[in-house]
Backbone bond lengths (Angstrom), bond angles and torsions (degrees), N, CA, C in turn:
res aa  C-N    CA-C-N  psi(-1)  N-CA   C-N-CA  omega(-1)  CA-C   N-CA-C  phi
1 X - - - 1.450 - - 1.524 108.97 -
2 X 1.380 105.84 133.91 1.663 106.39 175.08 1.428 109.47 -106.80
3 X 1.867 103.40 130.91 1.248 97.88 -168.54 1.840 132.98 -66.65
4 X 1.522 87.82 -57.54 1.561 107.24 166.78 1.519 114.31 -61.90
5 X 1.365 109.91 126.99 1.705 120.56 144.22 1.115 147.50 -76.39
6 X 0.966 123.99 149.61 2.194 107.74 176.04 1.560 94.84 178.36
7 X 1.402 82.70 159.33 1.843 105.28 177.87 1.916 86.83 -148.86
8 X 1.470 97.35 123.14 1.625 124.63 173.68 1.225 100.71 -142.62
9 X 1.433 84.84 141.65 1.792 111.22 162.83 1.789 111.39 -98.53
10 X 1.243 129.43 105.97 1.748 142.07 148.01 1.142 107.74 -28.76
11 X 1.298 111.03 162.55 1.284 122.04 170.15 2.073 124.30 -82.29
12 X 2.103 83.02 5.77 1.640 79.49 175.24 1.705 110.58 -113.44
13 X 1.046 92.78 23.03 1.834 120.20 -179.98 1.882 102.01 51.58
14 X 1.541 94.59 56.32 1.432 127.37 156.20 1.432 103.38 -95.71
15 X 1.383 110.23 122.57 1.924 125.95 140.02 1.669 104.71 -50.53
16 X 1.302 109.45 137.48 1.256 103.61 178.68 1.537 85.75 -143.92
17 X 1.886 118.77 111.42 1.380 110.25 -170.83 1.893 96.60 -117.80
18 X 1.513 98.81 153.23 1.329 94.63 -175.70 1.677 109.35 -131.52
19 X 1.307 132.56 141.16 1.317 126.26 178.50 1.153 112.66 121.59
20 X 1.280 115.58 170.61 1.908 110.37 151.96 1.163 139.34 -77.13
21 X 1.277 122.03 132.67 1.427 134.32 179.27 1.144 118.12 -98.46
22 X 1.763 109.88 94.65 1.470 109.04 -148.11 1.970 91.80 -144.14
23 X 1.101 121.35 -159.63 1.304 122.14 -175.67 1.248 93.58 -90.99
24 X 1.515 142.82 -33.30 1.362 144.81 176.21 1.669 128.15 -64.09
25 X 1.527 89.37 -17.32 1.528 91.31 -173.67 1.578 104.46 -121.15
26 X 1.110 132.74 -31.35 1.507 135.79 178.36 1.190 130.14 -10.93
27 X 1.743 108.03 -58.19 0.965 139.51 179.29 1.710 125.27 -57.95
28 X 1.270 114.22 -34.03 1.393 134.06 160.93 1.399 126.45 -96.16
29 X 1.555 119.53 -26.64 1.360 109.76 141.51 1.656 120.63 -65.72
30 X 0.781 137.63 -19.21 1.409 130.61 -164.72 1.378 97.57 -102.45
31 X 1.420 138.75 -21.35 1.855 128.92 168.14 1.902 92.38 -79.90
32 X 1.516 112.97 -10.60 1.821 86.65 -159.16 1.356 80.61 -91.97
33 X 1.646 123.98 -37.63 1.348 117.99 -162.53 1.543 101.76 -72.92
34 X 1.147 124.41 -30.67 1.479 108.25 -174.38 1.370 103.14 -70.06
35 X 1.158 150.84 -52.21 1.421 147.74 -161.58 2.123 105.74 -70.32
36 X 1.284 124.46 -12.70 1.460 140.67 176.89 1.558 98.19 -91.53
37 X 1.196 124.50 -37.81 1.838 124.81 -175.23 1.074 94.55 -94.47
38 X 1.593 161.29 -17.91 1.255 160.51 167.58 1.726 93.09 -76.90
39 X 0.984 147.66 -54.37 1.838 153.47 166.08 1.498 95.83 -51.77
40 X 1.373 139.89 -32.94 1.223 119.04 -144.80 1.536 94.67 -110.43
41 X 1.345 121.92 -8.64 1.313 137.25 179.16 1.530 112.53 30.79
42 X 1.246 127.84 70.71 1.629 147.09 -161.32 1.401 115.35 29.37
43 X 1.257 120.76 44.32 1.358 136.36 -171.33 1.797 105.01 -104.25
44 X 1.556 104.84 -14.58 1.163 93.06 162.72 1.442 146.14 -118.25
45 X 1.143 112.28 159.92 1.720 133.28 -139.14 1.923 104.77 -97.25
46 X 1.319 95.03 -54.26 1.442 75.59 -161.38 2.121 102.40 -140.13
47 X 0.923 113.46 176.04 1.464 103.06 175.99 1.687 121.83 -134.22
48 X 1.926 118.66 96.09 1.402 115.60 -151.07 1.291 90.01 -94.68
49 X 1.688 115.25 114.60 1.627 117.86 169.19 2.120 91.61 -95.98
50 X 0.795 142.07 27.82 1.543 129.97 143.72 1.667 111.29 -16.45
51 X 1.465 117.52 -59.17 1.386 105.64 -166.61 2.061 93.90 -90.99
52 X 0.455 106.46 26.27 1.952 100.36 177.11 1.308 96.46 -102.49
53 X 1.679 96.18 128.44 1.510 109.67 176.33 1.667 124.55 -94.12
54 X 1.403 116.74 -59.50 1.208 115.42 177.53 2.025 118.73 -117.49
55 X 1.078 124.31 130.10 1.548 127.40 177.25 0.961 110.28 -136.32
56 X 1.596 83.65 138.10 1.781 116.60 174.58 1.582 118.38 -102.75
57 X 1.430 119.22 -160.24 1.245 123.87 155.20 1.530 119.73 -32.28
58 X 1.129 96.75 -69.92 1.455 128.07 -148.95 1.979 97.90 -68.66
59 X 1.200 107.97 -52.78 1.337 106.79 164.17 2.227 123.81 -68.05
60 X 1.526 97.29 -17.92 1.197 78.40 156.91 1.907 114.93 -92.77
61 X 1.003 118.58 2.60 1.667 117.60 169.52 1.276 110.63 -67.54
62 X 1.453 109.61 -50.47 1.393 111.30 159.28 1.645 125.03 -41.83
63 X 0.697 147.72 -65.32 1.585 164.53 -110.80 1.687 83.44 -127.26
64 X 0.980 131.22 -36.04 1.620 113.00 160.46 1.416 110.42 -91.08
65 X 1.477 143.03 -58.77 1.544 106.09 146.78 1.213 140.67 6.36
66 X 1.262 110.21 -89.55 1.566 126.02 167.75 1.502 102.66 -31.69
67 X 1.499 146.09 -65.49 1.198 142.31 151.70 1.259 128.38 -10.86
68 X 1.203 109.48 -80.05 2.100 134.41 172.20 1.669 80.78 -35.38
69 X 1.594 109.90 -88.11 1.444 111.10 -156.73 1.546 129.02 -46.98
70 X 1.517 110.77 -3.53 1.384 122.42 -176.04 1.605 103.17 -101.97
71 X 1.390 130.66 0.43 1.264 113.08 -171.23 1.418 111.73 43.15
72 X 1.123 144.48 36.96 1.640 126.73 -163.71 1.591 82.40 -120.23
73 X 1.260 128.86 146.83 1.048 135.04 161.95 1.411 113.30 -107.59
74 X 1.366 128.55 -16.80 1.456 122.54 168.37 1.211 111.22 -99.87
75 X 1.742 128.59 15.69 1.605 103.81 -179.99 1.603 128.24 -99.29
76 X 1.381 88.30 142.05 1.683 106.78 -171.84 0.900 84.75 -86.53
77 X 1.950 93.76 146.23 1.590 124.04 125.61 1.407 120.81 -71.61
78 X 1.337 107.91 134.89 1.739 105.78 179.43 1.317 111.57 -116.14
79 X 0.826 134.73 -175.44 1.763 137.81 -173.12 1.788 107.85 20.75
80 X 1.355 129.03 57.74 1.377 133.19 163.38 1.025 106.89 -42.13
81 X 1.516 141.27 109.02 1.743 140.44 115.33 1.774 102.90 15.81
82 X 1.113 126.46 113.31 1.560 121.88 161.49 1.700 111.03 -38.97
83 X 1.413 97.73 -42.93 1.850 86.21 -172.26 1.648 107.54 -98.54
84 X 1.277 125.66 25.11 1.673 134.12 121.18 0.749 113.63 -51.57
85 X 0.931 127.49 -73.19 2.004 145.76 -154.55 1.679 84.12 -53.38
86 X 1.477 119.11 -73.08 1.463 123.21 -170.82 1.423 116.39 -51.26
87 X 1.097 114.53 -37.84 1.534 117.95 179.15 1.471 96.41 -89.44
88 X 1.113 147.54 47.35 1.376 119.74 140.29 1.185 93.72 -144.59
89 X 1.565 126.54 17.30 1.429 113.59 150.42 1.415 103.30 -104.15
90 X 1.528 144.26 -30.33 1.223 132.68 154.67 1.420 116.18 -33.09
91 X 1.420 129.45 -33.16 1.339 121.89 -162.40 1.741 98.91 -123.86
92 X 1.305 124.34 18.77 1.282 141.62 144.62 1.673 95.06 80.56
93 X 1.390 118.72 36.20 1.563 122.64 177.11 1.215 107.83 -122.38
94 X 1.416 128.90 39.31 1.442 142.16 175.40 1.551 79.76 -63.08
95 X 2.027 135.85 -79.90 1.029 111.84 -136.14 1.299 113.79 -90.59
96 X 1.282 115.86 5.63 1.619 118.18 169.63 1.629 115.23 -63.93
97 X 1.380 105.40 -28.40 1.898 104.66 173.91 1.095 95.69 -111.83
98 X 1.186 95.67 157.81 1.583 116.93 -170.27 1.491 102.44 -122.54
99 X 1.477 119.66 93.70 1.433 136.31 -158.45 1.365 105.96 -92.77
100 X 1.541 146.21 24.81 1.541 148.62 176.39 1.494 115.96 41.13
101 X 1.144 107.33 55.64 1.341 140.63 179.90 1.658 111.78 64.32
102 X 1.481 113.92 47.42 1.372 119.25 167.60 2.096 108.09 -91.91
103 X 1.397 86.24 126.86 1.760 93.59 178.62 1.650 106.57 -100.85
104 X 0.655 116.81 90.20 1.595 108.28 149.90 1.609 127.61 -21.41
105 X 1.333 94.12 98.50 1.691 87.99 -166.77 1.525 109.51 -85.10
């Protein structure tokens, strides 16, 4: 389990999210991330969960959210959690994220 959360925007107008994306945390990533995508004014590109430790459902609801709300049609997720990758081909949303060439095996 990762303790700390966060959703930041870089200076290469990378999401850089950290923590778990779980039914416990959603809720406070998604008021911090909405007020960072309102600053980032569709300037952003891609979304690096590297520091995210554990995901559920509920954090992949998020993570397509985060999508919808970006209008971006090319933005990646980069560094997918293995049990991302699995849960959004278990729940048949492999091609709704765009995982930087992660396959769901």
């Amino acid at each position: 389990m990762v303790d700390a959360t966060g959703f930041t925007l870089d200076a290469e107008d990378r999401a850089v999210v950290s923590g778990d994306l779980t039914l416990d945390t959603v809720a406070g990533l998604y008021r911090q991330s909405s007020e960072v995508l309102a600053r980032a004014s569709g300037k952003l590109r891609s979304l690096d969960l590297a520091g995210v430790g554990r995901v559920d459902s509920s954090g992949l609801a998020l993570l397509l959210q985060w999508e919808a709300a970006t209008g971006c049609e090319s933005l990646e997720v980069r560094n997918a959690p293995d049990d991302l990758v699995s849960l959004a081909r278990l729940c048949d949303a492999q091609d709704l994220l765009r995982l930087n060439g992660r396959d769901p095996a």
